[in-house]
C-alpha positions in Angstrom: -66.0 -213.0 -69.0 -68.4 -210.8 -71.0 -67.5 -209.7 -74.7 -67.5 -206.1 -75.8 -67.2 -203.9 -78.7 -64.8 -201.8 -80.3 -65.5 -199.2 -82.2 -64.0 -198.4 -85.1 -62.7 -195.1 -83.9 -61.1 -197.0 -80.8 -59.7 -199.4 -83.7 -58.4 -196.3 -85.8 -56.4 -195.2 -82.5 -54.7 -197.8 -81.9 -53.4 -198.4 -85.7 -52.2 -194.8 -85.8 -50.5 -194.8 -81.7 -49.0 -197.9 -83.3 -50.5 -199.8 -80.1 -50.7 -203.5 -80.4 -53.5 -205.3 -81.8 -54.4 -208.8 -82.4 -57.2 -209.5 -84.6 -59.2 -212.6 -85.4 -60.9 -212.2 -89.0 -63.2 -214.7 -89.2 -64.2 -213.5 -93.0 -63.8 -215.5 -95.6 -60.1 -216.2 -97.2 -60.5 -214.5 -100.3 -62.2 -211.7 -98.4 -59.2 -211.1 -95.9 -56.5 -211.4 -98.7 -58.4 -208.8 -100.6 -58.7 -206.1 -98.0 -58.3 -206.2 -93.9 -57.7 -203.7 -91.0 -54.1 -203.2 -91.3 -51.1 -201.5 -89.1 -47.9 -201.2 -88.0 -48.4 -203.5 -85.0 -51.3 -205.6 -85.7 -51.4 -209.2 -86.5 -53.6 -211.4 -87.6 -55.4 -215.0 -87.9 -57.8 -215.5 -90.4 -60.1 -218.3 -90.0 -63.5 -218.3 -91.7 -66.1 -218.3 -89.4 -67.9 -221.6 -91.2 -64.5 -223.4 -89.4 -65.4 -222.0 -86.4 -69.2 -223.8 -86.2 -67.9 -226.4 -84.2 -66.0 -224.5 -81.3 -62.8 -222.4 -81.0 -60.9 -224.8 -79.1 -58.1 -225.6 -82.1 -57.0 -221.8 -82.1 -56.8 -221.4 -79.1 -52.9 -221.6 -78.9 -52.6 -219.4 -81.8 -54.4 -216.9 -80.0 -52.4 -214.2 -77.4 -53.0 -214.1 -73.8 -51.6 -210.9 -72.8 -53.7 -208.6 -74.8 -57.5 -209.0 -76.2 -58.1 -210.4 -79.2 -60.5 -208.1 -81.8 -62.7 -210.6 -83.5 -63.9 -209.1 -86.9 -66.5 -210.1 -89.8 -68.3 -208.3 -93.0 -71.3 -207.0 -90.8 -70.8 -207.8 -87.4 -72.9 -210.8 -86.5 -70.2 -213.5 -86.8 -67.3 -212.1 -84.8 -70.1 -211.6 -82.0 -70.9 -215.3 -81.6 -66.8 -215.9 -81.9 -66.0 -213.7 -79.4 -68.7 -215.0 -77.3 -67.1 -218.8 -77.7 -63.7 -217.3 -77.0 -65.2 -215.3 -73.6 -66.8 -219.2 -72.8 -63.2 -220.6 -73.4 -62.0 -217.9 -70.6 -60.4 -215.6 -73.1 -60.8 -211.6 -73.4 -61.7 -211.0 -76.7 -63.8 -208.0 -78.3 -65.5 -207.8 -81.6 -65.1 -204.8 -84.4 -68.9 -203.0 -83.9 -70.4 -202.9 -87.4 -68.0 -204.8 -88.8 -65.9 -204.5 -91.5 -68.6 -202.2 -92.8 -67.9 -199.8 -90.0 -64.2 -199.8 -90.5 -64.4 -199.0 -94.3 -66.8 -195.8 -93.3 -65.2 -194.2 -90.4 -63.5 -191.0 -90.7 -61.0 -189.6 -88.4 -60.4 -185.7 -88.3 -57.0 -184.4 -88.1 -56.0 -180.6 -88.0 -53.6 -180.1 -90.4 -52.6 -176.7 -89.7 -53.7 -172.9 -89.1 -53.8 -171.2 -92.0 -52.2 -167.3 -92.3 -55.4 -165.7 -91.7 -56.5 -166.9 -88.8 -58.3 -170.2 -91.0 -57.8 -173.3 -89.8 -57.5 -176.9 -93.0 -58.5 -180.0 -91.6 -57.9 -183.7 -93.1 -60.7 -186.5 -92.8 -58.6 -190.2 -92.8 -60.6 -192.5 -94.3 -58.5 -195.2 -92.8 -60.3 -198.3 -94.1 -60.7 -197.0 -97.7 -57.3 -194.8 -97.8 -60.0 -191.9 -98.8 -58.6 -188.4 -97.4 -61.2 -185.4 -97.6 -60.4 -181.5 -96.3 -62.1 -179.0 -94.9 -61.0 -175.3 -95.3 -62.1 -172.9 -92.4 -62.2 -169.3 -91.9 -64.4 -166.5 -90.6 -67.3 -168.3 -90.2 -67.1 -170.3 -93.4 -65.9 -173.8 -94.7 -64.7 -175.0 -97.9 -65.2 -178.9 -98.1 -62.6 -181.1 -101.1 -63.1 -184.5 -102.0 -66.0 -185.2 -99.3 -67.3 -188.7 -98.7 -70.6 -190.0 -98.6 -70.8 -190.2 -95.3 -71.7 -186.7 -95.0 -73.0 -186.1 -91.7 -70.0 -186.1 -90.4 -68.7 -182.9 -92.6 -72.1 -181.2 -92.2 -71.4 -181.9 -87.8 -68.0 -181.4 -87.5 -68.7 -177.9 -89.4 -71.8 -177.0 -86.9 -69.4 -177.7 -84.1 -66.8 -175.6 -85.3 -70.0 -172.7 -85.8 -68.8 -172.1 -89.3 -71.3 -171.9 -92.6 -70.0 -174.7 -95.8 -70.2 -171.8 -98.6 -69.0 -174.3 -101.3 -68.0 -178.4 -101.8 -65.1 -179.0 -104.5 -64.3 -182.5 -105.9 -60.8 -182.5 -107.8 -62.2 -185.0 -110.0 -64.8 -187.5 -111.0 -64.3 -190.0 -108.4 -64.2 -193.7 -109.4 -63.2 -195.9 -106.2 -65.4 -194.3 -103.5 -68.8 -192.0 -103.9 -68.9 -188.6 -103.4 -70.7 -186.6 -100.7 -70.1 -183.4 -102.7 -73.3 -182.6 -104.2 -75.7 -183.7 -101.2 -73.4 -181.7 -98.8 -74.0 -178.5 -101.3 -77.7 -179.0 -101.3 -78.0 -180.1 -97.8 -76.5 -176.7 -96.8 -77.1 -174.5 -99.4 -73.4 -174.1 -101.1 -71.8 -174.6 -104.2 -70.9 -177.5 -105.3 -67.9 -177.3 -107.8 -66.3 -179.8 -110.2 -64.0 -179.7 -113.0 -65.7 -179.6 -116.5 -63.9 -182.0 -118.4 -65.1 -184.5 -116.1 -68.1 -183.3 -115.7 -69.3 -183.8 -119.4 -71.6 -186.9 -118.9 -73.1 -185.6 -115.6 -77.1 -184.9 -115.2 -77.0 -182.1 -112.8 -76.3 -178.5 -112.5 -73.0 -177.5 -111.3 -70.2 -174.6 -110.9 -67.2 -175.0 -113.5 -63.8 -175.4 -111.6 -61.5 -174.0 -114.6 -57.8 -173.6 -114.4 -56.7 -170.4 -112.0 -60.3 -169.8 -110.7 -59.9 -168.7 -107.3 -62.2 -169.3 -104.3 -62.3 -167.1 -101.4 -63.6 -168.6 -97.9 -64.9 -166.1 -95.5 -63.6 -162.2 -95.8 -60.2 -163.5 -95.4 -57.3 -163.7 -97.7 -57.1 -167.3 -97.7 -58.4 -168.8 -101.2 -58.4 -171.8 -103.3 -56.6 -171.5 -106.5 -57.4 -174.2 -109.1 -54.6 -175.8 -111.1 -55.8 -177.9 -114.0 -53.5 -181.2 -113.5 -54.6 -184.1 -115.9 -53.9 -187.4 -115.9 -55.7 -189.1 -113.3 -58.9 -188.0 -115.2 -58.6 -185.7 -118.2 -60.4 -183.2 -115.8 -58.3 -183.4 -112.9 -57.6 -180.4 -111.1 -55.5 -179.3 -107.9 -55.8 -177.3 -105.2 -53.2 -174.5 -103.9 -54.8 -173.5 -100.6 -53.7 -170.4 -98.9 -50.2 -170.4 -100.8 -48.6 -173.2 -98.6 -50.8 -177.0 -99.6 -50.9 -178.1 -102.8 -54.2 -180.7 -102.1 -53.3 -183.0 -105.3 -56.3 -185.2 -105.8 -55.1 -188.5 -107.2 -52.7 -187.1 -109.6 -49.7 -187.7 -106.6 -49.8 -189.6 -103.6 -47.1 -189.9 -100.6 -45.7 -193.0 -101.8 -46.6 -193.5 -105.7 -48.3 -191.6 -108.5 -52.0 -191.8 -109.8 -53.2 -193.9 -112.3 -54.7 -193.0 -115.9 -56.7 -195.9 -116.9 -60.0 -196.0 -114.4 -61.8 -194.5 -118.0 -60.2 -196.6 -119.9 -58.0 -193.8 -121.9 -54.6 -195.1 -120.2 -52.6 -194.6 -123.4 -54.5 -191.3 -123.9 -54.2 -190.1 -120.4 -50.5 -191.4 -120.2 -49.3 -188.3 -121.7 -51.2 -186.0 -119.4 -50.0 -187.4 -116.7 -46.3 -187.3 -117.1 -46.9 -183.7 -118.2 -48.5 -182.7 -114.6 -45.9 -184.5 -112.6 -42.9 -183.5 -114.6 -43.6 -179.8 -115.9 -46.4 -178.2 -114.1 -46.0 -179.6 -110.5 -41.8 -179.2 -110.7 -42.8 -175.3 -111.2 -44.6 -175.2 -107.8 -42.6 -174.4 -104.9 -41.0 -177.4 -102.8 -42.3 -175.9 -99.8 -45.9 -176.4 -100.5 -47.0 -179.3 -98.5 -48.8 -182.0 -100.4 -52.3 -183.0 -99.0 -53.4 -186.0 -101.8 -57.1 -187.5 -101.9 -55.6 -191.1 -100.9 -53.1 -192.8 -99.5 -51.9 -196.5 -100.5 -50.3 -198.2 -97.5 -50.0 -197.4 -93.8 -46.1 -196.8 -94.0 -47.8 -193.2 -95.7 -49.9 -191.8 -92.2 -48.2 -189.9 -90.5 -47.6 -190.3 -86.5 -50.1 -187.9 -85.7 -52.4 -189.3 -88.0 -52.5 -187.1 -91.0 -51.1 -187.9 -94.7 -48.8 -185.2 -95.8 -45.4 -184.3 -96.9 -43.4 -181.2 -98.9 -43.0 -181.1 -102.3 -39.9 -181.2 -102.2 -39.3 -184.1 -100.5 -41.3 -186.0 -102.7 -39.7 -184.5 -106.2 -36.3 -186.2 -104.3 -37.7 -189.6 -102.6 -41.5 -190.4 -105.0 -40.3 -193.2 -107.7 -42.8 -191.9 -109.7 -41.8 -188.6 -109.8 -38.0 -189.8 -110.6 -37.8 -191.8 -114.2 -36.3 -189.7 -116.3 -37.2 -192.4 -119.4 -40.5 -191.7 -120.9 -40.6 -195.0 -122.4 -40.5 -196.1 -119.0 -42.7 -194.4 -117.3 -45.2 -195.0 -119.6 -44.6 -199.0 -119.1 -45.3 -198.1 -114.9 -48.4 -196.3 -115.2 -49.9 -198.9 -118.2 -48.5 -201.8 -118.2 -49.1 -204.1 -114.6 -51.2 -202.1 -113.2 -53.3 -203.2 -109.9 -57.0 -204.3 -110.4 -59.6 -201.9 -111.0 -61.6 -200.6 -107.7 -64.9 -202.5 -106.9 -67.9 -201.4 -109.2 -65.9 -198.5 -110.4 -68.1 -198.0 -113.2 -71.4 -197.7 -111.3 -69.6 -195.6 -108.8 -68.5 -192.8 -111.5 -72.5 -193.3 -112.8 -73.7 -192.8 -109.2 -70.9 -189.4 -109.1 -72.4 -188.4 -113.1 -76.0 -188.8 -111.2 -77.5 -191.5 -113.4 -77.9 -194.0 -111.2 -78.9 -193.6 -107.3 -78.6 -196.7 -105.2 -79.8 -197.1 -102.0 -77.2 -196.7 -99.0 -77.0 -200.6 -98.0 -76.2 -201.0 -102.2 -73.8 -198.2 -102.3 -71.8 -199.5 -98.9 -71.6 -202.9 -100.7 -70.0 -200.8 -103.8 -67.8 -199.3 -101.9 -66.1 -202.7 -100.3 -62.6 -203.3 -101.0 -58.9 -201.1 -101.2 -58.6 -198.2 -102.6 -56.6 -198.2 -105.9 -56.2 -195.4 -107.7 -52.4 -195.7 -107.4 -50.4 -197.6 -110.0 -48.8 -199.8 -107.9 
């Protein structure tokens, strides 16, 4: 029985049809706890792969036999020679190509919508980071948001679409994941925009994204209209996009709020904070469909994929959005908050531009969950 990959777009399929999925993590304990492929219908056995040395015969009854079993490790290397002693045993298993590695860098595109001019905004799920990036199309010309550094696949998805990127936004300085902004712009020619509060410490040349500047893609109507929102970052700034998403950076989230403290300024950011949520985004209009930069927890994609929801709905059903005690409210967003993302002070250095790792280093940066929420 041979062994086979699955790639981590087949993987990303099945999560969001909700298909069944056994997998086999043969990573370390620590490892798994920390962060793993998750989804509504997969489960899992973690057994390090060192436990494994001797043969696979003592799992072999906690392992299915009406579906494959997806064998998965950091790199890839491991859950080959697993699923190879599994195939030996006379079981179908698979192993996750790339590895974990692969999982934490794929991006899936979803089309969100058409847009009233005849534009077209798409969402890139970063499903093993909880990183969502946009794309804003029309008349020949893209706007990207929040890109990744995996940039190829902006640069291709916008050549197979046959439109120009014109200009790359970030709606803040990023500190979980590094951004592909600035290497898209010069890779193409654009603009590459970022909000100058948080752009104080950065060693590059860039376009100041100020509060109501509006960007125009193509000769259409559609634009991007900036809407300073602080509190995530003192610089963070949101996006209205053709009068009917409201792309929200890590200020607000599907299921929780952003937190203020990845700079350290928690208490000073606090105030900030409560004063986008509470004043600035409750004058928006509840129809405005919120497109956020992450997404915490799996319970937050959508069935077709996408992360998304009204205003509305969220200003009724978002805890965060709901304590009417300041006191308290300042308590959630500083008090127990979750641990800090993985190197998230060389990754805002590798966004300012004074440090530039090599790829293999910034991939090992990147590992981990994404958590920029509070909870």
């Amino acid at each position: 029985m041979g062994v086979t990959p699955m790639t981590a777009s087949e993987v990303a399929k099945k999560v969001v049809r909700k298909e069944p999925l056994f997998i086999l993590d043969v990573r370390n304990e620590d490892a798994f706890a920390d962060w793993k492929i998750e989804g509504e219908n997969v489960e899992y056995l973690n057994i390090p792969y060192f436990d494994l040395l001797d043969g696979v015969e003592e799992i072999l009854e906690s392992l299915p036999t009406d579906r494959d079993v997806l064998v998965v490790c950091a790199k890839e290397g491991s859950s080959i020679m697993v699923a190879e002693m599994l195939a030996e045993e006379g079981r179908s298993a698979h192993y996750l190509a790339g590895g974990m590695k692969a999982w934490s860098e794929h991006l899936e595109p979803v089309k969100i919508g058409d847009l009233k001019d005849g534009g077209e905004l798409y969402q890139f799920v970063r499903l093993g980071k909880g990183c969502l990036s946009y794309m804003v199309v029309s008349n020949g010309e893209a706007a990207i948001i929040d890109a990744t550094r995996m940039t190829d696949v902006f640069i291709n998805f916008a050549k197979t679409l046959g439109v120009k990127i014109t200009n790359v936004l970030d709606t803040h300085l990023h500190a979980d994941h590094i951004s592909g902004g600035r290497k898209i712009a010069e890779a193409v020619g654009g603009a590459y925009w970022l909000p100058p509060k948080d752009a104080e410490e950065v060693i590059f040349a860039y376009e100041a994204l100020e509060d109501g500047r509006t960007l125009k893609v193509g000769d259409t109507t559609i634009a991007i209209q900036a809407l300073y929102s602080p509190g995530h970052t003192i610089g963070s700034t949101s996006f209205i996009v053709d009068e009917a998403y409201l792309l929200s950076g890590d200020i607000l989230f599907i299921d929780s709020i952003g937190r203020p403290d990845l700079a350290g300024l928690a208490e000073d950011w606090v105030g900030d904070l409560r004063q986008t949520l509470y004043s600035r985004y409750r004058n928006l209009a509840e129809e405005l469909i919120v497109l956020p930069a992450h997404f915490m927890i799996m319970e937050e994609v959508n069935d077709d994929g996408s992360v998304s929801e009204k205003l509305g709905t969220l200003l009724v059903e978002n805890h965060g959005l709901n304590i009417e005690d300041e006191a308290e409210f300042r308590q959630l967003v500083t008090g127990d908050l979750p641990p800090q993302p993985n190197a998230y002070q060389e990754i805002r250095e590798v966004n300012m531009g004074k440090l530039n790792p090599d790829e293999e280093t910034q991939r090992e940066m990147e590992i981990g969950p994404n958590r920029c929420a509070v909870r």
